[in-house]
LOGU-745692 format. One record per residue (C-alpha): x, y, z; residue in one letter; residue number from 0. Coordinates in nm, 4 decimals, always signed. Layout:
# LOGU-745692
pt x: X y: Y z: Z type: A seq: NUM
...
***
This chain:
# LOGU-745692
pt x: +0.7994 y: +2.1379 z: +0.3135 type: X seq: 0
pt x: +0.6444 y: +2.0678 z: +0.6620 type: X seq: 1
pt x: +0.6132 y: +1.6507 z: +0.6892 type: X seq: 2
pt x: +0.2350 y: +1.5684 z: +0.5984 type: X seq: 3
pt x: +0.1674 y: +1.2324 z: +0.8086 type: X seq: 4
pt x: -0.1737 y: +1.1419 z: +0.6441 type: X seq: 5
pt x: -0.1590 y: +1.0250 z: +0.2702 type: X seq: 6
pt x: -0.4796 y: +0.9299 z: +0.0602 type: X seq: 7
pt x: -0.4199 y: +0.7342 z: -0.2813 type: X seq: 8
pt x: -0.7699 y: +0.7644 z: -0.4197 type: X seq: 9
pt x: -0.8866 y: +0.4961 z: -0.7524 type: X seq: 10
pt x: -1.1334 y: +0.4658 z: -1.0132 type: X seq: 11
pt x: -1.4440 y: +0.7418 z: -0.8995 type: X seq: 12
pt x: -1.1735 y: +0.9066 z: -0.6723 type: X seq: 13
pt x: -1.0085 y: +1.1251 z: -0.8704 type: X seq: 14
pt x: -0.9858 y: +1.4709 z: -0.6104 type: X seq: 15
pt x: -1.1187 y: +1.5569 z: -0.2634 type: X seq: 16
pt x: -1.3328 y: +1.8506 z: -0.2415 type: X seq: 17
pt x: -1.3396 y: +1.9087 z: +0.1260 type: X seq: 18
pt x: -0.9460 y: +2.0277 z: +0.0834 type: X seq: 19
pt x: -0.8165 y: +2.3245 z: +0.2009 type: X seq: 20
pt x: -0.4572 y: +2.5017 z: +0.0588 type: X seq: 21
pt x: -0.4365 y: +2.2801 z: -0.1801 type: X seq: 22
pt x: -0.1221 y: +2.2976 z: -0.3457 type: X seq: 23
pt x: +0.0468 y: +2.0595 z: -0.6300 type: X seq: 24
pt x: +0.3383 y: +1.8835 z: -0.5673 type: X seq: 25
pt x: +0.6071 y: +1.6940 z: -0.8572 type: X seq: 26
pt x: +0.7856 y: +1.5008 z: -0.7292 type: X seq: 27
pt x: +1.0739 y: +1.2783 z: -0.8506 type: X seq: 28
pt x: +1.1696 y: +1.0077 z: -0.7158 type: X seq: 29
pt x: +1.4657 y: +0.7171 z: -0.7922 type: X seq: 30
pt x: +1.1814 y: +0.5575 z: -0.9331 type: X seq: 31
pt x: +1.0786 y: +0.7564 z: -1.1682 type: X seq: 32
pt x: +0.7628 y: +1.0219 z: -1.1554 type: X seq: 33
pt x: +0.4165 y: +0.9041 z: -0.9403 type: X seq: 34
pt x: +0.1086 y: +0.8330 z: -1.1357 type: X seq: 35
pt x: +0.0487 y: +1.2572 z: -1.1299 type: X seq: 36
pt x: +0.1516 y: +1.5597 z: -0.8773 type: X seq: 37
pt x: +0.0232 y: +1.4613 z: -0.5469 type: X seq: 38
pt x: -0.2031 y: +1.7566 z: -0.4440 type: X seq: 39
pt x: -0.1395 y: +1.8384 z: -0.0907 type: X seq: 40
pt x: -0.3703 y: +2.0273 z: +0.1184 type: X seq: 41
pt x: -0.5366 y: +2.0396 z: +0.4497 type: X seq: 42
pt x: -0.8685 y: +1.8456 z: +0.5605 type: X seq: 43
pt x: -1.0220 y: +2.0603 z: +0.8676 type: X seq: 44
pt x: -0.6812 y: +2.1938 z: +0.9398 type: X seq: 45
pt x: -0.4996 y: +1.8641 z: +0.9034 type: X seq: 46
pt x: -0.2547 y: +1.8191 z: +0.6349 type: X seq: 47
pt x: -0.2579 y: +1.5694 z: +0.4071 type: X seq: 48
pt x: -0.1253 y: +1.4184 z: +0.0457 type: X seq: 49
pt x: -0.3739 y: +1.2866 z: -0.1992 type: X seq: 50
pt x: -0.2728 y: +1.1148 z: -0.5132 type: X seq: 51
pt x: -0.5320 y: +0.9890 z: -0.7802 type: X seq: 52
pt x: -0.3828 y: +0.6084 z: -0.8815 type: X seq: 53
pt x: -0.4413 y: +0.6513 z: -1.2240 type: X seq: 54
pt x: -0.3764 y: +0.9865 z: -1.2630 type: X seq: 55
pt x: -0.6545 y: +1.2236 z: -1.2576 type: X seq: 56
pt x: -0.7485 y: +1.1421 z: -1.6652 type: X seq: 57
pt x: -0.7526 y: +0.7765 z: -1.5513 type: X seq: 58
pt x: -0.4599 y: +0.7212 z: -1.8480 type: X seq: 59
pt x: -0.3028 y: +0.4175 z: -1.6275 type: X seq: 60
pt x: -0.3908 y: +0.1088 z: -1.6536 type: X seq: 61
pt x: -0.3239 y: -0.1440 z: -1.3264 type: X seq: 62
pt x: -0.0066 y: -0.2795 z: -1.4876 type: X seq: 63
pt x: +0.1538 y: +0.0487 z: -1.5440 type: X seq: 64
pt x: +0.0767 y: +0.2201 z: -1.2534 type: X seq: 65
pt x: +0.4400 y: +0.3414 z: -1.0796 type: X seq: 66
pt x: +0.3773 y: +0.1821 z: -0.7619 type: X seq: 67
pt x: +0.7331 y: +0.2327 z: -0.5993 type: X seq: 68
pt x: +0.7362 y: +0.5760 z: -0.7057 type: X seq: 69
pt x: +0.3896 y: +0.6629 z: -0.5398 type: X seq: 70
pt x: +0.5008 y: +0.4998 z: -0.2123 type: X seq: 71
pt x: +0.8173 y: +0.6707 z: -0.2229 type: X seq: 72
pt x: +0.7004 y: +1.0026 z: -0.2760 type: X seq: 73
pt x: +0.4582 y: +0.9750 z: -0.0180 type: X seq: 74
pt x: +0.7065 y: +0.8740 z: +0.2321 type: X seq: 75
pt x: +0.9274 y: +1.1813 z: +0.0925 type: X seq: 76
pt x: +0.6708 y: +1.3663 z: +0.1844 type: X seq: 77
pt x: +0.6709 y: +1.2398 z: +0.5246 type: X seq: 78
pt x: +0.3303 y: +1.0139 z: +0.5013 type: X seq: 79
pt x: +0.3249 y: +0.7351 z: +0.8326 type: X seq: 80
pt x: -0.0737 y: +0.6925 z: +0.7489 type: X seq: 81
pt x: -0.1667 y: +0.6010 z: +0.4114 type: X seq: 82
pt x: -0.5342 y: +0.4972 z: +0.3269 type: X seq: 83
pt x: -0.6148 y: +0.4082 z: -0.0039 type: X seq: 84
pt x: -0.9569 y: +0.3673 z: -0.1555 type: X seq: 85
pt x: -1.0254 y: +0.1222 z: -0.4271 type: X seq: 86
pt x: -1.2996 y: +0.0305 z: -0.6713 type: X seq: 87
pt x: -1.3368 y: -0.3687 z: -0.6104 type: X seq: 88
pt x: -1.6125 y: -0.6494 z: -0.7312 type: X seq: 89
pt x: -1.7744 y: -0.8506 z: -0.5024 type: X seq: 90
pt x: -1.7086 y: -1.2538 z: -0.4545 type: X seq: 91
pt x: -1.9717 y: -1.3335 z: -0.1616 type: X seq: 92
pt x: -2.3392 y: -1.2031 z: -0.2028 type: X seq: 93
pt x: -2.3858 y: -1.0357 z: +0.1403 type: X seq: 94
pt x: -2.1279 y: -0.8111 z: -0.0163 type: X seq: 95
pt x: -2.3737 y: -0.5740 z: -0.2416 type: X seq: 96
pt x: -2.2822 y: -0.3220 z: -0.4660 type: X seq: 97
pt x: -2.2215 y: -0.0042 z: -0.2643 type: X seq: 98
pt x: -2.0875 y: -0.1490 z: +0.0379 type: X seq: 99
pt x: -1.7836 y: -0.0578 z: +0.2274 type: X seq: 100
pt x: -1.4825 y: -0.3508 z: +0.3016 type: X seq: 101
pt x: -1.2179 y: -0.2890 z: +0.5354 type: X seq: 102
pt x: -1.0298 y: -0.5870 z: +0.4186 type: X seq: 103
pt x: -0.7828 y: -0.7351 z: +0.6361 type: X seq: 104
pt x: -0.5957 y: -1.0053 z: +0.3754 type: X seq: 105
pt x: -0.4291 y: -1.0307 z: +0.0709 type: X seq: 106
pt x: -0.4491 y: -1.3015 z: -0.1904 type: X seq: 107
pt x: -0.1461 y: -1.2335 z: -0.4768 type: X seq: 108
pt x: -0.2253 y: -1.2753 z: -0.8421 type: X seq: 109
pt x: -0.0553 y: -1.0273 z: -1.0365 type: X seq: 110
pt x: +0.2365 y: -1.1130 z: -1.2320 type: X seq: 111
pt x: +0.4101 y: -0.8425 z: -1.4073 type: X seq: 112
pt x: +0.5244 y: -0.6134 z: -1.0964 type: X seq: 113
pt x: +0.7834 y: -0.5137 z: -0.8817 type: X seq: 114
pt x: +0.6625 y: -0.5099 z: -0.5510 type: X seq: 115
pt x: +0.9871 y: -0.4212 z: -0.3880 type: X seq: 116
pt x: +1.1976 y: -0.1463 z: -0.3423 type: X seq: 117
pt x: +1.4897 y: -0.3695 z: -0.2503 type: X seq: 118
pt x: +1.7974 y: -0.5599 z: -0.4587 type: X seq: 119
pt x: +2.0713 y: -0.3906 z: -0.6249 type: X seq: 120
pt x: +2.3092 y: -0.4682 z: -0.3048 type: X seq: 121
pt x: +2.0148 y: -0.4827 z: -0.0175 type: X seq: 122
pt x: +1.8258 y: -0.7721 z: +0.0730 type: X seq: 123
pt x: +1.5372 y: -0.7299 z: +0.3248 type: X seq: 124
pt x: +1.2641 y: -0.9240 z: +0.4004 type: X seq: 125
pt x: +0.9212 y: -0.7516 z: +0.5478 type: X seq: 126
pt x: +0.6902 y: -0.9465 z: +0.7754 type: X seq: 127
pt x: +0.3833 y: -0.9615 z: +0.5843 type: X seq: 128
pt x: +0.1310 y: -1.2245 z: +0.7881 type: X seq: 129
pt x: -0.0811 y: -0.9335 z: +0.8439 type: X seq: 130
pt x: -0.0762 y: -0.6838 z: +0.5435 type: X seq: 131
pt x: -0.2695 y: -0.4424 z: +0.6734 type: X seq: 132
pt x: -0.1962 y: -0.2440 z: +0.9741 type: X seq: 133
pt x: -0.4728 y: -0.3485 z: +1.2287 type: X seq: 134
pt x: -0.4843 y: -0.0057 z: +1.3637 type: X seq: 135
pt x: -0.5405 y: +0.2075 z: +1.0779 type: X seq: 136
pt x: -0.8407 y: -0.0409 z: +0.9637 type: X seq: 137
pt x: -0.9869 y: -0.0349 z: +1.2949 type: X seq: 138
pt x: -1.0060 y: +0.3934 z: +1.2925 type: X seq: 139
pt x: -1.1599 y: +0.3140 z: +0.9228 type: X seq: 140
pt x: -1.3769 y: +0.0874 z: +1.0507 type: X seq: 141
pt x: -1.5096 y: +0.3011 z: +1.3313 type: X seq: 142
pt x: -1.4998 y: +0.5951 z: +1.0675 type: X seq: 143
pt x: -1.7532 y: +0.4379 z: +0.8596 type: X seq: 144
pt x: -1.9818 y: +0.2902 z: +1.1271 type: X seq: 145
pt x: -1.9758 y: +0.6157 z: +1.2501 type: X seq: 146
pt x: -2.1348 y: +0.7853 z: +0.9417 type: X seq: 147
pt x: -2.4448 y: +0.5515 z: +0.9099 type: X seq: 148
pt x: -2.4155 y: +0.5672 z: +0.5198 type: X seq: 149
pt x: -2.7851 y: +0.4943 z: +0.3633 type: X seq: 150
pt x: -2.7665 y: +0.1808 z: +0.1589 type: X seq: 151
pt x: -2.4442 y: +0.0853 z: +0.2950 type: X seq: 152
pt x: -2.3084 y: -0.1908 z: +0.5339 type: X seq: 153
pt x: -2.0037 y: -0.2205 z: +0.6321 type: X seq: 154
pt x: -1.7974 y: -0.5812 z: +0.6233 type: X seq: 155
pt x: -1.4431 y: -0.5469 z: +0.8828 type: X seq: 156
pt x: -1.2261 y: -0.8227 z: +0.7821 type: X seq: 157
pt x: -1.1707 y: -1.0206 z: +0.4802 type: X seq: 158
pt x: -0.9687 y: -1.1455 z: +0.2069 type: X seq: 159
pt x: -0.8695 y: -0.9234 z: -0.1107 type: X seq: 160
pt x: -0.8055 y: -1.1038 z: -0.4738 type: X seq: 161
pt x: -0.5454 y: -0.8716 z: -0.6233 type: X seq: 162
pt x: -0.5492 y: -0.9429 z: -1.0055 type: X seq: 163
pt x: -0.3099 y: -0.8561 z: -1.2312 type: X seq: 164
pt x: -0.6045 y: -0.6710 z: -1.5212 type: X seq: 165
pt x: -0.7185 y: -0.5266 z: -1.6758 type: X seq: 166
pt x: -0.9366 y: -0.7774 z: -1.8309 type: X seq: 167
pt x: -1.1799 y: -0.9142 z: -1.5291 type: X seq: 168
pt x: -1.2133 y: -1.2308 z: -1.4232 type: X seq: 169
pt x: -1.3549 y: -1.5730 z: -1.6147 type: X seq: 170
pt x: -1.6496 y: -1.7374 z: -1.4685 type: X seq: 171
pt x: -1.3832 y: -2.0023 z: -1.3796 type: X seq: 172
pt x: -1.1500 y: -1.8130 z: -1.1895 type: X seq: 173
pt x: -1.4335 y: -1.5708 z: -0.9955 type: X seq: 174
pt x: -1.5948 y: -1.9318 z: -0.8816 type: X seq: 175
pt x: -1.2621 y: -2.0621 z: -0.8064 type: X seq: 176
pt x: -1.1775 y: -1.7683 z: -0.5716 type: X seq: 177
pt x: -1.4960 y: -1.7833 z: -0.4022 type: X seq: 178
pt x: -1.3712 y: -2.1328 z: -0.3118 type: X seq: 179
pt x: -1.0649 y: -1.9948 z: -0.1253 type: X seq: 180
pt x: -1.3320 y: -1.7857 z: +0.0980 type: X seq: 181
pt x: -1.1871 y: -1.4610 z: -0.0768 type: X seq: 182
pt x: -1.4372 y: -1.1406 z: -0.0187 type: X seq: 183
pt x: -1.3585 y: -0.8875 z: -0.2967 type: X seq: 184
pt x: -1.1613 y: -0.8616 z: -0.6442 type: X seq: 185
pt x: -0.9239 y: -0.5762 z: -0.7622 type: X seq: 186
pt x: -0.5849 y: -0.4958 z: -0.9511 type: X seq: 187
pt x: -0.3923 y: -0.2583 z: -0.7345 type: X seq: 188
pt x: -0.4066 y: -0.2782 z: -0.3255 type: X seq: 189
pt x: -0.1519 y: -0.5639 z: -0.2830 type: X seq: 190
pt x: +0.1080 y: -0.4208 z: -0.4811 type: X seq: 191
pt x: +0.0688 y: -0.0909 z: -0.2838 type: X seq: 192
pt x: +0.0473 y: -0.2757 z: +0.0452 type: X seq: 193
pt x: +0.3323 y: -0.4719 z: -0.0171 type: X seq: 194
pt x: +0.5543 y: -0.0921 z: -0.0833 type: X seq: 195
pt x: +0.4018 y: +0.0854 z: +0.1966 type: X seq: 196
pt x: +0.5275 y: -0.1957 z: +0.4440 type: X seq: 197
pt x: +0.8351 y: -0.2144 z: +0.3189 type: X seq: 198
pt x: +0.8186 y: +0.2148 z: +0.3709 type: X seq: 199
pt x: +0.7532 y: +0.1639 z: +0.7393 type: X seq: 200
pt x: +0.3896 y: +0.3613 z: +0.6619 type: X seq: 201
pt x: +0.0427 y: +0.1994 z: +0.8101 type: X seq: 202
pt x: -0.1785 y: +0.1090 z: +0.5157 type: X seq: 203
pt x: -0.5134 y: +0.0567 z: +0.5117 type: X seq: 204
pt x: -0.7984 y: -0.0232 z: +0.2206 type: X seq: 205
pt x: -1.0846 y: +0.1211 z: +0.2036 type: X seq: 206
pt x: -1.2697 y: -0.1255 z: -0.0715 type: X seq: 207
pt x: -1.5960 y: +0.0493 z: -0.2807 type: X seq: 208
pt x: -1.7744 y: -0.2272 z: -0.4203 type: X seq: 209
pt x: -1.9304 y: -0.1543 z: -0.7786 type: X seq: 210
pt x: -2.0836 y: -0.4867 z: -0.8591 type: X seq: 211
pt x: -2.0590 y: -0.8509 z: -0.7977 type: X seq: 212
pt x: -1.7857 y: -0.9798 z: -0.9993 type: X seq: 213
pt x: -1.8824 y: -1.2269 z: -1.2946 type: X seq: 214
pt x: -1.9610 y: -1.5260 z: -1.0711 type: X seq: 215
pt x: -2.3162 y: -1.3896 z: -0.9477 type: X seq: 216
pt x: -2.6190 y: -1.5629 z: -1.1529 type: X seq: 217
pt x: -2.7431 y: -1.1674 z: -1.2760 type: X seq: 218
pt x: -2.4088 y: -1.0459 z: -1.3667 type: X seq: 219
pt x: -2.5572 y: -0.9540 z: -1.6975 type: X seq: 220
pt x: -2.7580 y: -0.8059 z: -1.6000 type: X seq: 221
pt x: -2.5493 y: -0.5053 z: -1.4482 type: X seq: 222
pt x: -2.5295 y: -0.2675 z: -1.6735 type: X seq: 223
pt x: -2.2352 y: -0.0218 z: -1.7621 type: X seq: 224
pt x: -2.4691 y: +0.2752 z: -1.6789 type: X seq: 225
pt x: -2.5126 y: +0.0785 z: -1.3508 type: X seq: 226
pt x: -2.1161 y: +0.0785 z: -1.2589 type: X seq: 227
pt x: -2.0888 y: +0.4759 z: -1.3408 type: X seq: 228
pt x: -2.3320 y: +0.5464 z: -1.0993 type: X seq: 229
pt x: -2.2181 y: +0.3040 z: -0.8172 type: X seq: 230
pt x: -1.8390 y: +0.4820 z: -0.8608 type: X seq: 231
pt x: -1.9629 y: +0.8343 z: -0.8280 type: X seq: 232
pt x: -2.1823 y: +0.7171 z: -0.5603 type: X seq: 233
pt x: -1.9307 y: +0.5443 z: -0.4070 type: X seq: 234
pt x: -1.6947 y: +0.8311 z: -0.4673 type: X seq: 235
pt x: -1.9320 y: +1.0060 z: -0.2400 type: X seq: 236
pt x: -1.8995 y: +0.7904 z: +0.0245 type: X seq: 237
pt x: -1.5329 y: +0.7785 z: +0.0367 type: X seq: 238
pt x: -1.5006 y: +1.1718 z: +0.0913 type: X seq: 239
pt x: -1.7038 y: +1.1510 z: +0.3618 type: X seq: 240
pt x: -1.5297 y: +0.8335 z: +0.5440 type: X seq: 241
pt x: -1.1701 y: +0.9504 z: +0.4608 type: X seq: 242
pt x: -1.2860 y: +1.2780 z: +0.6053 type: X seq: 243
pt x: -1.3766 y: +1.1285 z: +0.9129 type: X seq: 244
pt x: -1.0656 y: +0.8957 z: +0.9738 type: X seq: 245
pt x: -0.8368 y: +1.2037 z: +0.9080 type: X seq: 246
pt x: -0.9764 y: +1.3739 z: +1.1732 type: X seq: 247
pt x: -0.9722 y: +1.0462 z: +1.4178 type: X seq: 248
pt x: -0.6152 y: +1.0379 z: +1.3364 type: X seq: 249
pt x: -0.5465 y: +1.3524 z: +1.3569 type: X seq: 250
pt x: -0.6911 y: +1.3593 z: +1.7432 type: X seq: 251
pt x: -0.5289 y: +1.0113 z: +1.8452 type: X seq: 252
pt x: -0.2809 y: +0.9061 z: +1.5780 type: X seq: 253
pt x: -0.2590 y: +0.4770 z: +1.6068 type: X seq: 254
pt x: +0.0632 y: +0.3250 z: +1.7579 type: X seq: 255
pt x: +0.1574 y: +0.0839 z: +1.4350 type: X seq: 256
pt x: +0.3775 y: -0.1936 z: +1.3733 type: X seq: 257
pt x: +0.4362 y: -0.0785 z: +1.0267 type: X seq: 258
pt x: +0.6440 y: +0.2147 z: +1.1823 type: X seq: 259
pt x: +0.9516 y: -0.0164 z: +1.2360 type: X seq: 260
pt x: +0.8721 y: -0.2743 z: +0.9536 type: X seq: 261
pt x: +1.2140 y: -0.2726 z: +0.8797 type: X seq: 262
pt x: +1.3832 y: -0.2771 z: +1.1725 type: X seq: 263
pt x: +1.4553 y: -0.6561 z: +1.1506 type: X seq: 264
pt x: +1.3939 y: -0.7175 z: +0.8025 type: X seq: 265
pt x: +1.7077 y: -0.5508 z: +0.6457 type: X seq: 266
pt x: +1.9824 y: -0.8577 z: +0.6292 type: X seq: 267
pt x: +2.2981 y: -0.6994 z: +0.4184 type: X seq: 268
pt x: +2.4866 y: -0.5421 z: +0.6523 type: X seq: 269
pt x: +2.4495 y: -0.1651 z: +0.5833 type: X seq: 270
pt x: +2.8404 y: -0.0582 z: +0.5562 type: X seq: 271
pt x: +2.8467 y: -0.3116 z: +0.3015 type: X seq: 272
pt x: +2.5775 y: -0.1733 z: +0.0476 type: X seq: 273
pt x: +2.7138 y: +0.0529 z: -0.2192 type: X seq: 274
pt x: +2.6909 y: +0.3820 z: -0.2246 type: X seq: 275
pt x: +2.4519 y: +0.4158 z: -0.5274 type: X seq: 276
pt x: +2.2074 y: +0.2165 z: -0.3510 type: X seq: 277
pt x: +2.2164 y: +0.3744 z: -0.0322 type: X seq: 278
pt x: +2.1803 y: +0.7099 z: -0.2074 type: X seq: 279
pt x: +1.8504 y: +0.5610 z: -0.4376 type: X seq: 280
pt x: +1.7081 y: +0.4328 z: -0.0780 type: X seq: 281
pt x: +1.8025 y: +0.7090 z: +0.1623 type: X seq: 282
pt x: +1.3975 y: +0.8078 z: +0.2039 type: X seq: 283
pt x: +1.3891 y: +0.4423 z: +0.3696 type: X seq: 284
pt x: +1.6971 y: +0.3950 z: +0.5109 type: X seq: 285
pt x: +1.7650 y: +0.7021 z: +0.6863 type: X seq: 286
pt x: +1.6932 y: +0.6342 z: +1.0652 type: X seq: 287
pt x: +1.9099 y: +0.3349 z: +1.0176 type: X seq: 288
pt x: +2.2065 y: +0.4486 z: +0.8843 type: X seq: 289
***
């Protein structure tokens, strides 16, 4: 299988791409068990790429069993360095309106029942994460989506993620007390992803579709359930179109990225002393330094 260098992990109202070409399923298996479905490989205007729906295409997975190593790893099998992943979020700050578009450039942690490593068993490493996301990649989104001129959308560059642990949202309590911290947006499954992909040596990127303000806004209850469906196939919309667009801007001028050699300096067991099992379970990784 020819290495696909563009990978697309689409969420809730992001279930397929229509614009793709060849499409072909993939299984994979992984050390880490099976990815969240096949990852349906294709081409987008004569570009390849991998495209995985999070939750499976039934949306049977909920945030907290979603196989996160194993749908990093399998796109890095695949040969993914690009990976931009599109995710329903709420809004914390009210220039922020339904329907917008975040490039978010920050990550605030709140989940609690993950593994957000590939690492242990024998290997310690330890990624630089200041900057989560790969400045590049979110700068070729950016311009991607300023680009379009969307109707009824405006597009934020920067800003702070709230990754939850779900799938129950938010209290009034905890939504006011991240708006405190400055945070932009709320979801339940970028970090985690983030966190993998780094450690992968693949660029990573967010592209955040906000449904509705999250439970702190005064006419919350006013948004109706009606309301989200039709902000996530809206939104759903919107993605196509932008991921469209940044495959082909990286497919003309692919983005130097420090993510590339994330691991370069990170890895501290000396590699002829990890055993063999490991090595074997991380070879996908570990390969260009062994």
């Amino acid at each position: 299988m020819a290495d696909i260098k563009i990978g697309i992990i689409g969420g809730s109202g992001l279930y397929k791409m229509e614009a793709l070409k060849d499409v072909k399923e993939v299984c994979l298996d992984t050390p880490f068990g099976n990815p969240s479905d096949a990852i349906i490989t294709g081409t987008l205007d004569g570009i390849p790429v991998a495209f995985l729906a999070r939750h499976g295409r039934a949306h049977h997975l909920l945030p907290s069993e979603l196989p996160f190593r194993a749908n990093i790893y399998a796109m890095k099998q695949l040969g993914v360095e690009y990976l931009i992943s599109a995710s329903a979020v709420g809004s914390l700050k009210e220039e922020i309106k339904p329907l917008d578009l975040v490039v978010p450039d920050q990550f605030i942690d709140r989940t609690k029942n993950r593994i957000a490593t590939f690492f242990g068993a024998g290997i310690v490493a330890h990624i630089a994460f200041g900057d989560p996301v790969c400045k590049q990649l979110a700068t070729v989104l950016g311009n991607a989506i300023a680009q379009l001129e969307l109707p009824d959308v405006s597009l934020h560059r920067g800003g702070t993620y709230v990754c939850m642990e779900g799938p129950a949202f938010s209290t009034k309590a905890e939504s006011n007390l991240y708006r405190s911290w400055e945070a932009s947006i709320i979801g339940m499954t970028n970090l985690t992803e983030a966190k993998l992909a780094r450690e992968a040596e693949i660029a990573y990127a967010t592209l955040a579709l906000v449904t509705d303000y999250d439970c702190w806004h005064p006419d919350h209850d006013s948004v109706t359930v009606e309301m989200i469906i039709e902000h996530l196939h809206r939104n759903g919309a919107n993605a196509q179109k932008v991921i469209r667009e940044t495959v082909k801007q990286i497919g003309q001028n692919p983005p130097k990225s420090e993510a590339h050699s994330a691991l370069k300096y990170a890895i501290l067991t000396p590699l002829d002393k990890v055993n063999v099992a490991t090595k074997e379970k991380l070879a996908v990784l570990l390969k260009k330094y062994l």
